[in-house]
Backbone as CSV, one residue per row, in Angstrom:
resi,resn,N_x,N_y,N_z,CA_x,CA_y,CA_z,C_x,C_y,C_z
1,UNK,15.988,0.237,-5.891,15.065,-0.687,-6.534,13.877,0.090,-7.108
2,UNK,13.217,-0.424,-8.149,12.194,0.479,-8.738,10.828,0.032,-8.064
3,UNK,10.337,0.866,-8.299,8.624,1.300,-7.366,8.125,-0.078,-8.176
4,UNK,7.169,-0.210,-6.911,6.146,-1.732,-7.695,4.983,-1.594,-7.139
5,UNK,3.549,-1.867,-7.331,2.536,-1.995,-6.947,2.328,-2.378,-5.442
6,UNK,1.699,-1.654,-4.834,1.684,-2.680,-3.326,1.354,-4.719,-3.684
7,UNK,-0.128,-4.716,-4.730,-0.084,-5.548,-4.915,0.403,-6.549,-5.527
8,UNK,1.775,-6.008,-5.767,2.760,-7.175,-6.087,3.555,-7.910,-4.566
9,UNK,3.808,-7.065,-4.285,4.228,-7.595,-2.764,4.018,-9.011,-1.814
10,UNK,4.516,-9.697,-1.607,4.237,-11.076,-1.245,4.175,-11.015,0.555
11,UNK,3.637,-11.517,1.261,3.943,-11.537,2.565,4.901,-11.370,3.412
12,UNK,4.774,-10.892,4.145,6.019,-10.172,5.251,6.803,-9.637,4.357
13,UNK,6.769,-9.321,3.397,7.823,-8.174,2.730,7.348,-6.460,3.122
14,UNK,7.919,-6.065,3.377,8.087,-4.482,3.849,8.735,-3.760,2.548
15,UNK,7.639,-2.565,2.686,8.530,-1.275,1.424,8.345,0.122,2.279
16,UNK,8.113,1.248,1.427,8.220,2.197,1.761,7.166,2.975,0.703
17,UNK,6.298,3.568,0.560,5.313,4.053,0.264,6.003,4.869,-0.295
18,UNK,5.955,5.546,-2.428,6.860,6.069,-2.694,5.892,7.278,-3.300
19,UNK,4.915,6.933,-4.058,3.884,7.886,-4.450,2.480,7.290,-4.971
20,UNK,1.324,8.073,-5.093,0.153,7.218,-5.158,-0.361,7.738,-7.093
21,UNK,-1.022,6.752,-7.723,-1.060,6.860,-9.322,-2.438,6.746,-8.964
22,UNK,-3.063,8.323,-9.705,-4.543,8.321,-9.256,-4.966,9.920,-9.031
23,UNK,-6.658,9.783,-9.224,-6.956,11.291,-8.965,-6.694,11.899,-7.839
24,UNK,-7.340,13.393,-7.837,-7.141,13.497,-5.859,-7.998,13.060,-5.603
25,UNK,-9.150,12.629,-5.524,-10.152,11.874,-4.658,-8.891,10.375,-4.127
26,UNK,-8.557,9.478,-5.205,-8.209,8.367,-4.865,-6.873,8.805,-3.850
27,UNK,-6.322,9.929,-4.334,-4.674,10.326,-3.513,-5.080,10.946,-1.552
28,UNK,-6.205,11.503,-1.645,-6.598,12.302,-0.430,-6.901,10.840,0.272
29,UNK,-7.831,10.046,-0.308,-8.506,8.919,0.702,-7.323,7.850,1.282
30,UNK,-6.633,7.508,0.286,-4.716,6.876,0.756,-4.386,7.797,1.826
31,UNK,-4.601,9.074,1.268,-3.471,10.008,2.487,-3.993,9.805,4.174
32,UNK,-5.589,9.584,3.308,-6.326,10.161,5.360,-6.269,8.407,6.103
33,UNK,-6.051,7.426,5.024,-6.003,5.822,5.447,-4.606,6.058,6.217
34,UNK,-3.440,6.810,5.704,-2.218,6.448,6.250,-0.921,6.255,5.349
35,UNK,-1.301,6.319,4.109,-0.512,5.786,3.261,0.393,7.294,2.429
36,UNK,0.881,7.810,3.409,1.815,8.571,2.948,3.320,8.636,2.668
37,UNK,3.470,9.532,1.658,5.027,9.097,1.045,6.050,8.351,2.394
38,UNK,6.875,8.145,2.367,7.625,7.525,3.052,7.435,6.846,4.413
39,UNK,6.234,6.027,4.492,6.001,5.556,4.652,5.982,3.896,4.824
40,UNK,6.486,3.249,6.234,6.020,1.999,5.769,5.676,1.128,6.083
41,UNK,4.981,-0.005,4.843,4.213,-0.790,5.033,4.578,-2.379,4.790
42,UNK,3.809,-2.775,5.688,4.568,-4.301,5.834,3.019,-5.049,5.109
43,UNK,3.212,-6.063,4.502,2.173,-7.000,3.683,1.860,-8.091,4.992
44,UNK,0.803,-8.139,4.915,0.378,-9.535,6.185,-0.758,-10.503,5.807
45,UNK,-1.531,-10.166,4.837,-1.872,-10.966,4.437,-2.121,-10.586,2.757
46,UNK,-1.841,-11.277,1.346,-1.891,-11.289,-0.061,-2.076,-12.409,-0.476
47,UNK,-3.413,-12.975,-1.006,-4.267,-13.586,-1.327,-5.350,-13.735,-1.764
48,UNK,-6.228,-14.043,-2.445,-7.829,-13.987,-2.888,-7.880,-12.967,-1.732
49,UNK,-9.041,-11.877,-2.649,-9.550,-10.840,-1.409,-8.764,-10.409,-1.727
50,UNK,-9.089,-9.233,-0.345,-8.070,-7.763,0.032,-6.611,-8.256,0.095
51,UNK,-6.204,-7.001,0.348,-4.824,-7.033,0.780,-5.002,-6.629,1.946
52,UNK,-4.408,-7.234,3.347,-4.487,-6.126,4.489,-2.669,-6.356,4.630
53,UNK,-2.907,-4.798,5.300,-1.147,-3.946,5.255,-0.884,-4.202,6.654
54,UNK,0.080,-3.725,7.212,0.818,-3.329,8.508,1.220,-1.670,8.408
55,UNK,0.309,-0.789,9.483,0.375,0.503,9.008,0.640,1.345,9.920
56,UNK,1.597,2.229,10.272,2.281,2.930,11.695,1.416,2.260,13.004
57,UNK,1.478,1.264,13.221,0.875,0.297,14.284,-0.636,-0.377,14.055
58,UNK,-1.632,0.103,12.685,-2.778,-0.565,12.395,-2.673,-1.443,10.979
59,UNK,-3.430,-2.348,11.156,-3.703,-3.189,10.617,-5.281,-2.939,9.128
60,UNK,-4.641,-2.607,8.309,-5.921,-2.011,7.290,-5.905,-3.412,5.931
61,UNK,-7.261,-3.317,5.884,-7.461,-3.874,4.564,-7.984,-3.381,3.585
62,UNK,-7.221,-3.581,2.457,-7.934,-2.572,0.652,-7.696,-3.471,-0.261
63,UNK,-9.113,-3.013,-1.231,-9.192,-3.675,-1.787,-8.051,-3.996,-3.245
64,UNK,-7.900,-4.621,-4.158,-6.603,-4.974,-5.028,-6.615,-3.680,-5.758
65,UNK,-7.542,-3.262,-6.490,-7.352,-2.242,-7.512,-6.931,-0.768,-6.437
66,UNK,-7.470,-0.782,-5.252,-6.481,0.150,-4.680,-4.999,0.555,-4.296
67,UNK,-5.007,-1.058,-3.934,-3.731,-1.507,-3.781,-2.735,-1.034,-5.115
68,UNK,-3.184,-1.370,-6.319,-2.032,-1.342,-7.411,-2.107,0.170,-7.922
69,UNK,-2.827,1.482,-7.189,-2.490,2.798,-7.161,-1.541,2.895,-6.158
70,UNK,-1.016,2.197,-5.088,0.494,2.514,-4.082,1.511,2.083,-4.454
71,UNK,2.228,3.010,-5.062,3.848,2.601,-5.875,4.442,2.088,-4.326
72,UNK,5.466,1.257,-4.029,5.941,1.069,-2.832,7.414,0.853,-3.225
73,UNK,8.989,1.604,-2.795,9.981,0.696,-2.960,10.404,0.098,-2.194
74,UNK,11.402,-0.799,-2.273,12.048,-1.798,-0.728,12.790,-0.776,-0.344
C-alpha cells in the first residue's frame, strides 16, 4: 500500500512509520519523539486538535502539520 500522511489516518488504524518529509531539525525531533522508520503507530485519537498516537507503549500528541511530515504504510 502506498505511504499516506499520519494525518490521514482515522482511529484505531495502525501503520508503520515509513519515512519523515522535512528538514533535519523537523527529522531529528520525530526521531528523539519515537517516530522511527519501522515503526508502529496506532491513531487514538483524530479530530479537531492534535493527533495523539500509540507509541512503543506511550501515548504522544502532535500537532497536524507535524503529523502530515510522517509518511506511514499499513
Amino acid at each position: 500500500m502506498a505511504n499516506m500522511p499520519l494525518n490521514f489516518f482515522s482511529e484505531g488504524q495502525k501503520g508503520k512509520v515509513d519515512n519523515i518529509v522535512g528538514g533535519e531539525k523537523i527529522s531529528k525531533r520525530l526521531y528523539e519523539m519515537g517516530f522511527n522508520k519501522g515503526t508502529e503507530v496506532k491513531i487514538v485519537k483524530n479530530d479537531a486538535g492534535p493527533i495523539i498516537v500509540s507509541l512503543s507503549g506511550y501515548k504522544i500528541a502532535i500537532g497536524r502539520g507535524l503529523a502530515q511530515k510522517i509518511m506511514v504504510s499499513q
